[in-house]
N, C-alpha and C positions, 0 to 999 in steps of 0.2 A: 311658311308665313305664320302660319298657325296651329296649334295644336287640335282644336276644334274643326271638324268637318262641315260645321253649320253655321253660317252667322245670321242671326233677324239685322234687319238693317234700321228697323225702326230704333235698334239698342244700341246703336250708333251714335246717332243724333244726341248732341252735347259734350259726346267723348272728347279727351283731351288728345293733341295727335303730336306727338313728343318726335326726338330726332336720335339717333344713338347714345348721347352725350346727358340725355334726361331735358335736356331744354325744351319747352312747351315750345311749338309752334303757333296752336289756335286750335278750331273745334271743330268737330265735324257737324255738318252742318244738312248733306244729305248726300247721295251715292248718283252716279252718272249711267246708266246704261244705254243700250242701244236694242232694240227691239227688230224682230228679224221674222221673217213668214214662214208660213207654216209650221205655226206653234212650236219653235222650236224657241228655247230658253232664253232671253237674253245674257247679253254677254255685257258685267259690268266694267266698265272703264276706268272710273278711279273715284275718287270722294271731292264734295265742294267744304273745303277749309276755311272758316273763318280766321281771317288772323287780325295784324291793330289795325285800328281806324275803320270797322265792322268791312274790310277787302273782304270779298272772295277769289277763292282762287283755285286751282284744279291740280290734285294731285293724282298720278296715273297709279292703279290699283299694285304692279307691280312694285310700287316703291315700298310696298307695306309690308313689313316683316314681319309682325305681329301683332293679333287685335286680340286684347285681354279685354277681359270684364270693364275694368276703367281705366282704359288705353287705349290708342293706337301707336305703334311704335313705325319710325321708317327708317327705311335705309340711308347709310351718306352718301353724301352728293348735295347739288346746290337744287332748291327749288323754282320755279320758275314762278314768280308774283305777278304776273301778269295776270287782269280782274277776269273772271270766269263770265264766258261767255257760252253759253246752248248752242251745240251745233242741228242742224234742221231733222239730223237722225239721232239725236238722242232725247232720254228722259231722264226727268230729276225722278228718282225712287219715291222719296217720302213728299213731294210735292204735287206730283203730276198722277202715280200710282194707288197710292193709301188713301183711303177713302171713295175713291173709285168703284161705283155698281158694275157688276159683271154677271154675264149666264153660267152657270153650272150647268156643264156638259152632261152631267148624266141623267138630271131629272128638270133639266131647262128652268129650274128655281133663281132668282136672283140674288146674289150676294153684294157684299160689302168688302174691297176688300182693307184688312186693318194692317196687314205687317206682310213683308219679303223676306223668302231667305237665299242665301246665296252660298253654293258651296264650289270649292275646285274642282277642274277637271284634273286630268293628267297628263295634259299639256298645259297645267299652270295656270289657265285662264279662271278667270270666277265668274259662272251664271248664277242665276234666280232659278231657280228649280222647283219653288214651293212656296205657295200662299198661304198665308193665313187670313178666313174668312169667317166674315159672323152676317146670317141672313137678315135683310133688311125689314124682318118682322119684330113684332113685341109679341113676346107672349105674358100676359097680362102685366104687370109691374117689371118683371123681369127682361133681358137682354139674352136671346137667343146665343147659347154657348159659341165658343169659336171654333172651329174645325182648318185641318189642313188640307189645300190641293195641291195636286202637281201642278206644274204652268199650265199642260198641256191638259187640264180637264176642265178648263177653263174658255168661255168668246171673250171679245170685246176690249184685248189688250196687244194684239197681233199684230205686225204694221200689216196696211192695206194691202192689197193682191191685187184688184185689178182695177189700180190707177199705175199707171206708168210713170210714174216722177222718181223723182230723185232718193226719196228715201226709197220705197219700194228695190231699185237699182241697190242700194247702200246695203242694204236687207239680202238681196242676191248675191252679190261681192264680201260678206260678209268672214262666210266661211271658207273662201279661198284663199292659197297662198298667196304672197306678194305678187310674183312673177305672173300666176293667173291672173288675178287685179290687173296689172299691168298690160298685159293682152287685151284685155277686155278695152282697157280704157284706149289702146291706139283703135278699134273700132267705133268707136264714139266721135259726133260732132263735138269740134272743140267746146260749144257752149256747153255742154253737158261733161261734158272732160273735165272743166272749170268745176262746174257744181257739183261734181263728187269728190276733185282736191280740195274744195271752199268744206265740203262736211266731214272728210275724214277728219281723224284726232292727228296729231304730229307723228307721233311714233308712224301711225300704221304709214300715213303720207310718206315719210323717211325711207321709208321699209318699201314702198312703190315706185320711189321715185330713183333707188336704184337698180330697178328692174325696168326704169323707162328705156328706148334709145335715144340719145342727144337732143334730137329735135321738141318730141315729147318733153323731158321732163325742164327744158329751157324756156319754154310756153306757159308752161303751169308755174313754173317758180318765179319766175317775171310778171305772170297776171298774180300775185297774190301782196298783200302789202309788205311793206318793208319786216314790218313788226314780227308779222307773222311768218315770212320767208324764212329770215333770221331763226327763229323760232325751230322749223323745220330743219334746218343745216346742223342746229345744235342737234338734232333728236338724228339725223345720220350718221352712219361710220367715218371717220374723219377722213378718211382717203376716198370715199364716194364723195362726201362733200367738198374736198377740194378738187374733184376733177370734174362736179357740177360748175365751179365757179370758174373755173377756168375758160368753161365754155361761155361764159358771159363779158361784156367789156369790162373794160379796169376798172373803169368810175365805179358800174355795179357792183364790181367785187368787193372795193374798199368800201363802199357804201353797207354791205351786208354786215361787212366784217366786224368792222365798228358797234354793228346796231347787236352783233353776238354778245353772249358773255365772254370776258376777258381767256379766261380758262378754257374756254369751249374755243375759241377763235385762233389760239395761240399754234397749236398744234396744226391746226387747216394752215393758215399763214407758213409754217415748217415745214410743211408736205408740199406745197404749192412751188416753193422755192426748189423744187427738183425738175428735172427731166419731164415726161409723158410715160417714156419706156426706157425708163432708169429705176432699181431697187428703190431708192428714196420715192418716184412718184408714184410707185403700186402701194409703197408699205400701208398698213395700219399702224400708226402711235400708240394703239390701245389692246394690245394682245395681254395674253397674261403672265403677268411679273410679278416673282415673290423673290422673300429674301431668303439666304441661305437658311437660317435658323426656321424656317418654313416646315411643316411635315407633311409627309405623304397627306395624309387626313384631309389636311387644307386644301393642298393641291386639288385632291378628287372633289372639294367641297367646290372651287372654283370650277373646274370643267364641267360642275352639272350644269352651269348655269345655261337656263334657253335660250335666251338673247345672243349666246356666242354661236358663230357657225363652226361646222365640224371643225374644218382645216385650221381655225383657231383653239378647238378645246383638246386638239389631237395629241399636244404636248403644253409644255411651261416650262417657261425661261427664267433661269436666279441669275438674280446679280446683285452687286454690293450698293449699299445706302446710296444715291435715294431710290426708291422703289419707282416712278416716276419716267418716265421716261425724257429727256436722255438719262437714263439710270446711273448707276457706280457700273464699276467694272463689270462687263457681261462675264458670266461662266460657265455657264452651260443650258442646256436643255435635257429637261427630263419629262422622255416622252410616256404619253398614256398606258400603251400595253408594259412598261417596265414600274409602273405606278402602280398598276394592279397587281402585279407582283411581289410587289414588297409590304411589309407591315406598316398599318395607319400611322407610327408612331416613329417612322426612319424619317432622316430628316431630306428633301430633297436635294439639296447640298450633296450628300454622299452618292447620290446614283446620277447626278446629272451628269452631260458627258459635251466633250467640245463639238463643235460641229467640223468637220474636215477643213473648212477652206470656209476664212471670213467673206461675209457679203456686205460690199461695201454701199453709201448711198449710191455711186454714180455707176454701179454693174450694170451692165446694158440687159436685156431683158432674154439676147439670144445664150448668154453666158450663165444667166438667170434657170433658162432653163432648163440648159444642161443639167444644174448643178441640180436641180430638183429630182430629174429623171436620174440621173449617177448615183445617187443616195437614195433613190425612193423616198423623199421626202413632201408630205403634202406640207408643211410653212418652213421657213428659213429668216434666220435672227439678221436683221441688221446692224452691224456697228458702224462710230466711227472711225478717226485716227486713235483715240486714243480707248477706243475698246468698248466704251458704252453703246449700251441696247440704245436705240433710235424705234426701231420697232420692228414689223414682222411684212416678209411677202408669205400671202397663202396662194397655193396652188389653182383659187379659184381666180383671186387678182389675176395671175398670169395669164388664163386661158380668157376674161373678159379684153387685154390688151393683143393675143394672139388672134382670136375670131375676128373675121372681118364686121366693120364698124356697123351692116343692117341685119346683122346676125339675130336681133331681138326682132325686127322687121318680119322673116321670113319663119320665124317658129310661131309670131300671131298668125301669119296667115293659115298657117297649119291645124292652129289653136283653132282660129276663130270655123274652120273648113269642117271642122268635126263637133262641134260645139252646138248643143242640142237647146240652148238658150241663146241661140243669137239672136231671133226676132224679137223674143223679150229685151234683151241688150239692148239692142239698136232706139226700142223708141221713136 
């Protein structure tokens, strides 16, 4: 994202927040985080963008490639302008934060506090790690210098601990995977099930809502408004959301559909038109696809990315203009360990290789798996008639259509049997 390991966020506020292409979007305006118990860092979310007509609006911190001195840069893709709204567990940085009295931990003095900084982990994420504080005395004419703390040596900015509500909840679900999240939440009365999908952000919702079973996450996606649902469908993998929508009547579906972005909808609409347990309805449309003139470099540059799961960064598939899926003519895949193998500077054109036997959309899922298991392959390329990538089955697809359908049923109750915060959970 950035070259810098630290950013004040107070140095933020008025930056111009540009798009690849150098085109100004609008300004930042202040940073979103989420605050979590037992003084552990918060984790920030993304920044509140001013753009025309004084909007705000919320961009997720991952989108951000780079924050220079008088910049922020972000990735492509389309933004979501929908008016920024406060979810019940988070904070505005420079609104809710700065200027905020707090106890210093170590000598129980009151402070002030004036600036946040935030740095990455190594999982990508960006916390607040370190205040900057000037004590709420005068010493004669003068303003008592500034000093830095860690989060943690610091009272008075922690979410609460022993009130049982919803952020509290949001604070414990925090640091756990999706599929954890998801455990938790089939333990929960629905009205509270409600009010932790009503706080999470889109992403993480996306991210739990493929880890619900059928029943679960058809409850939550139907209690939430049109706006917002939509909203959620776009932030899933396109093959989870078309086989969310599937489970809903037709009205609702075209109702969603519509309300998505065009681009985001097209591709669910494409998958939707297949089978249950046909190649077309496992695939993902959005695996990764380069073009021949592509080099290793890029390739490794694309599989680091977090957001993709293994069985999709395991390989990359070339094919001819357009890049896009349905692409130009598939040619090959060029998987990971033969990637590392070769120099940054090969092209992956040269190493990529056929796969034995095309998978077509309409391969049945038992013919599906063979071919996984004959190859030892964790993903396999879909084409059509006439040879274009359509997209990819990964090995984990398979095995969510192989398992019987309460198979996330029986791993909660396993979770929830051994799980040493349930009564906190529960509520």
């Amino acid at each position: 994202m950035s070259t810098s390991t630290r950013v004040f966020i107070a140095r933020l506020s008025g930056l111009g927040v540009f798009d690849p292409n150098g085109d100004q979007l609008g300004r930042v305006r202040d940073a979103v985080a989420t605050l979590r118990i037992n003084k552990q860092p918060p984790r920030v979310l993304g920044l509140v963008v001013e753009v025309q007509h004084r909007r705000r609006i919320f961009v997720p911190i991952g989108r951000v490639t780079r924050i220079e001195p008088d910049q922020v840069v972000l990735t492509t893709g389309s933004v979501n302008i929908k008016r920024f709204e406060k979810r019940p567990d988070e904070v505005l940085v420079l609104s809710e934060i700065l200027d905020r009295t707090v106890t210093r931990v170590e000598d129980g003095a009151r402070v002030v506090v004036v600036d946040a900084a935030m740095e990455q982990t190594r999982a990508r994420d960006w916390v607040i790690t370190r205040l900057a504080v000037r004590s709420n005395q005068r010493l004669g004419r003068r303003r008592s210098e500034i000093t830095q703390l860690d989060w943690n040596e610091v009272d008075g900015l922690s979410a609460v601990e022993n009130v049982q509500g919803t952020v509290s909840i949001l604070a414990l679900l925090s640091n756990l995977r999706p599929a954890d999240v998801a455990a938790r939440l089939q333990d929960m009365p629905e009205k509270r099930q409600q009010e932790i999908a009503e706080a999470l952000d889109d992403n993480r919702l996306a991210d739990v809502l493929e880890e619900l079973p059928e029943v679960d996450r058809v409850h939550i996606i139907t209690a939430l408004s049109d706006e917002r649902a939509a909203d959620v469908l776009e932030a899933m993998n396109d093959d989870d959301a078309a086989d969310l929508l599937r489970e809903l009547p037709t009205d609702e579906q075209e109702r969603l559909l519509e309300i998505m972005e065009p681009d985001e909808a097209a591709p669910v609409r494409r998958l939707m038109s297949y089978g249950d347990y046909t190649a077309g309805g496992m695939m993902t449309s959005e695996p990764v696809v380069l073009l021949p003139d592509a080099t290793v470099a890029e390739a490794l540059a694309l599989v680091r990315n977090p957001d993709l799961s293994p069985a999709l960064a395991a390989q990359v598939f070339v094919v001819r203009p357009p890049q896009a899926t349905p692409t130009g003519r598939y040619l090959g895949t060029a998987h990971l360990q033969r990637l590392l193998r070769e120099p940054p500077s090969s092209l992956v054109s040269g190493i990529a290789e056929r796969d034995p036997a095309a998978i077509t959309p309409d391969t049945t899922i038992a013919a599906l798996t063979r071919h996984l298991a004959t190859y030892n392959l964790v993903a396999v390329p879909v084409v059509d008639e006439n040879e274009r990538l359509l997209g990819a089955v990964s090995v984990d697809d398979v095995l969510d259509h192989l398992l019987p359908d309460d198979w996330r049923d029986v791993d909660a109750e396993e979770e929830a049997a051994g799980a040493t915060s349930e009564t906190v959970i529960r509520g």
